[in-house]
N, C-alpha and C positions, 0 to 999 in steps of 0.2 A: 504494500500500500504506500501511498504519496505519503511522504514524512509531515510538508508544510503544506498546506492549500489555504489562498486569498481569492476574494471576491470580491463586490460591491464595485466594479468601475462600471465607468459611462461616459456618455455623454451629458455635459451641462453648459449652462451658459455664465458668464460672469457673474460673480455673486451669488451662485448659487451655491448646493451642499450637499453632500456626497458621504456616505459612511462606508467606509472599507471595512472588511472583517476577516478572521485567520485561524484556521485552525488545526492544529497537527497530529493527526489520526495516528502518526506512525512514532510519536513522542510522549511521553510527562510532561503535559504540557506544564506547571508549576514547578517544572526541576529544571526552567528555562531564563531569562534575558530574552526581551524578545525588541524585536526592531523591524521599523517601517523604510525603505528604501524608495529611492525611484532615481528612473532613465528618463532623460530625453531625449530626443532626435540631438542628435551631434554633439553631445554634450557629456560628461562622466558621471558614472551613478554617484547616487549622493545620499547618504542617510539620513532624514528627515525629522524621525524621533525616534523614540525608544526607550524601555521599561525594565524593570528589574523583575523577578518574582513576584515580590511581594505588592511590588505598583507602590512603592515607597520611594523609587528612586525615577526621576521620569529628566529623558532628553528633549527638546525640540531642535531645530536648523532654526538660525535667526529669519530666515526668509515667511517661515510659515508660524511662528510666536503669536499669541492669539487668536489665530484663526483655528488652527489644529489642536484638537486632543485625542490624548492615545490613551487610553483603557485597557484593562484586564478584569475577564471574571474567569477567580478559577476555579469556582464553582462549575461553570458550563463550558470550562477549557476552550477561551474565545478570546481573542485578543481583537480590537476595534482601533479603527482613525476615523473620528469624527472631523472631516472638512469644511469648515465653513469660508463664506466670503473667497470661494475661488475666484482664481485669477489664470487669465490663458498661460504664466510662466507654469504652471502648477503641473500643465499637461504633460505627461509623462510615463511610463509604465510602472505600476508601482509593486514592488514585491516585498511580503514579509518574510521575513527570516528569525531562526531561533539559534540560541546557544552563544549569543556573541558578548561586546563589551560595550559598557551605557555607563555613561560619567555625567553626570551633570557639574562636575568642578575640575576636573583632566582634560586636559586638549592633545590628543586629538577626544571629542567625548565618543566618537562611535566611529569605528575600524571594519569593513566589510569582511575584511580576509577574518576575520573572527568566527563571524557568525558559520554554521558549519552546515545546516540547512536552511533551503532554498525555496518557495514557493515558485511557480510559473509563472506570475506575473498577472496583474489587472490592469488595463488600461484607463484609464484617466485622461479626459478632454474634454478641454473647458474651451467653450468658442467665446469670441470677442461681442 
């Protein structure tokens, strides 16, 4: 079975809001760090946010600083990106991933080559 799986992309328009969700069938999920990524066209991937276990310790990208939050219940083994107030930079493929590293007081705060599971990928497009 797929270790990581994300969902919730689309299509929106500026301003609007988008909830991505994650879930890793093939994992404990609470024996995890788990982190939100994303791609764009010509551009290098880029870690967005991301969470510790216990949802105690939480990252964001200054790009996306209150518009985004990132949740965990690990009751129902689900990790979420609540999107608000998109913006067409936002468009991107976005994948969650587990097992990695989340600082919110360390620079670099979040390392891709960490994280050691991968979802496929949701896309994400926000038109102008």
């Amino acid at each position: 079975q797929r270790q990581v799986v994300e969902s919730g992309g689309g299509l929106v328009q500026a301003g609007g809001s988008l909830t991505l969700s994650c879930t890793t069938p093939g994992l404990t999920f609470d024996d995890y760090t788990m982190g939100w990524f994303r791609q764009a066209p010509g551009k290098e991937r880029e870690g967005v946010s991301c969470i510790n276990w216990s949802g105690t310790k939480i990252y964001y990208t200054d790009s996306v600083k209150g518009r985004f939050t990132i949740s965990r219940d690990n009751t129902k083994n689900t990790l979420y990106l609540q999107m608000n107030t998109l913006k067409p930079e936002d468009t991107a493929m976005y994948y969650c991933a587990a097992g990695g590293y989340c600082s919110g007081s360390r620079t670099p705060s979040m390392r891709d080559e960490t994280y050691a599971y991968w979802g496929q990928g949701t896309q994400v497009t926000v038109s102008s």
